[in-house]
Residue, then its C-alpha position, 0 to 999 in steps of 0.5 A: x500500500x505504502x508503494x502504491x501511495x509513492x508512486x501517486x505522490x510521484x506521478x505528478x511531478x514526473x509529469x511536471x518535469x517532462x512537460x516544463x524541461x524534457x519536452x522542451x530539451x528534446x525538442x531543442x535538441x532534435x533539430x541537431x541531430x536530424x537534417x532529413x536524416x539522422x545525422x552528426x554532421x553539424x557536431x563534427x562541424x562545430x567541434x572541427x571548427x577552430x572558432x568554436x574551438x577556441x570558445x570551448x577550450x576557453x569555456x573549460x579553462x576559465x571555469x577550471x581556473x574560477x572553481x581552482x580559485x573558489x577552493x584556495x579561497x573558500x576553504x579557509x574563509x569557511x573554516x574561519x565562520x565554522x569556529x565562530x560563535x553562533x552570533x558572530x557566524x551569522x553576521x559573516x554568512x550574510x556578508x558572504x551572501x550579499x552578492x548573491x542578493x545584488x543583481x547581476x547587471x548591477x554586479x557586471x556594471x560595478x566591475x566595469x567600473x572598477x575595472x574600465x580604462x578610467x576605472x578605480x584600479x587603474x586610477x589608483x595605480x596611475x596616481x600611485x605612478x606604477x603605470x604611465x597609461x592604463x591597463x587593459x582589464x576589462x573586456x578580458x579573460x582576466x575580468x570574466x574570472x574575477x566576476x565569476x568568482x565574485x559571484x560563485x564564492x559565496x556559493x563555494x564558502x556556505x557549501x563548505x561552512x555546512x560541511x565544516x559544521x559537522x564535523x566532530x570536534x573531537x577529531x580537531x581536539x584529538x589532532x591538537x593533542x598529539x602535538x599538531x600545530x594549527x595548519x597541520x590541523x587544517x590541512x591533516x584534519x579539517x580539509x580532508x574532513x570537508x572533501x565531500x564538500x569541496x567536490x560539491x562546492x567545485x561542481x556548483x561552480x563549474x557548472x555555474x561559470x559555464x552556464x553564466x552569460x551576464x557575467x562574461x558578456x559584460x566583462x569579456x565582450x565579444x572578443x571572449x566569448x563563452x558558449x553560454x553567450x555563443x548560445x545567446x547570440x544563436x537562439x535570440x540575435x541569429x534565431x539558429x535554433x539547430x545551433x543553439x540546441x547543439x551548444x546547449x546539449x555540448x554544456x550538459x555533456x560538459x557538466x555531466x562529465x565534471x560531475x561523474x569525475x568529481x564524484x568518482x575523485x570523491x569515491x576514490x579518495x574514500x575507498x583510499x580511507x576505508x582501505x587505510x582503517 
């Protein structure tokens, strides 16, 4: 009976879900892989294509470099809220959060300004007489990634915050006993603790800088494009559905991908640990 009673709670939101979101991905996806008659040949194009190429090589690099930067940053930051009192640990996780609340042509105008020609950085070094004309920041790779992790950061420090809650401080205290200084502790104790977490955290992030357009639209321009901005430009400015429908279903292979290595680091490095008991 409890079976039967499931499978009626579930119905509905099967049915939802293939109606709002796999209808609708097929039906963008279809058009990719027929042309009269099946076929791959607007993927073996595409991928051929040096143009495309470099976008999607781009895609991956700036992603694995955002996520990179989120880890180095997000470990220690979320360590730090995890050992503060109850009070304390509020106040700093809605500072981490404000970005997140801010929306995101208001963030991408804001780094335009900071980091435009005349912008505060490039005021601030000409002042300082470090450089004698300004510096090329904006509409760059290195502007895309200081947007996406401005914006993923806060994603990567409340996944592992969660993570670093739970873990039994006994194990910190213990570490601590047998004479373990403090970043021996960190790096011995508390980050393999919160591998799980780093996985998610990384996964969230990666998927979330492939798949962002605000950001490396208005700070990378044209000339740094990424797929989710070829996207845009195919669906809505060319209306090359055939296109679009190929690049998005490129994307979910891409995330797909990082997640199935993600998880199978995650299960490696834990079967390493029961192996070690």
């Amino acid at each position: 009976m409890k079976k039967k009673t499931y499978a009626l709670l579930i119905i509905p939101c099967v049915i939802l879900i293939t109606v709002v979101l796999v209808f609708p991905l097929i039906s963008i996806i279809y058009p990719s892989f027929f042309d009269g008659v099946f076929t791959f040949e607007h993927y073996s194009s595409f991928l051929s294509d040096p143009f495309y190429q470099k976008i999607l090589w781009r895609t991956v690099k700036l992603s694995l470099i955002t996520t990179l930067i989120c880890v180095v940053l997000g470990v220690p930051t979320a360590y730090y809220i995890s050992t503060q009192r109850k009070s304390v640990r509020g106040i700093l996780t809605i500072l981490i959060m404000f970005p997140l609340l801010t929306n995101a042509i208001i963030r991408g105008f804001a780094w335009m300004t900071i980091l435009g020609s005349n912008g505060i950085i490039n005021s601030l070094l000409k002042s300082l007489s470090i450089i004698d004309k300004p510096l090329s920041l904006l509409y760059s790779e290195f502007a895309i990634v200081i947007g996406s992790v401005y914006l993923f950061l806060p994603v990567m420090v409340t996944t592992l915050t969660s993570v670093m809650d739970s873990i039994d401080g006994d194990i910190v205290y213990a570490t601590q006993s047998l004479g373990a200084k403090p970043w021996q502790v960190f790096m011995k104790a508390i980050v393999p603790l919160s591998f799980s977490g780093i996985i998610i955290g990384s996964v969230l992030v990666f998927t979330g800088t492939m798949s962002a357009y605000t950001t490396p639209s208005l700070l990378g321009g044209n000339k740094n494009m990424m797929l989710a901005t070829l996207l845009y430009q195919q669906a809505n400015q060319l209306s090359n559905w055939t296109q679009a429908g190929m690049i998005s279903l490129i994307m979910i292979i891409l995330s797909y991908g990082v997640m199935k290595i993600m998880n199978g680091i995650n299960l490696r490095l834990d079967k390493r640990g029961y192996e070690h008991e």
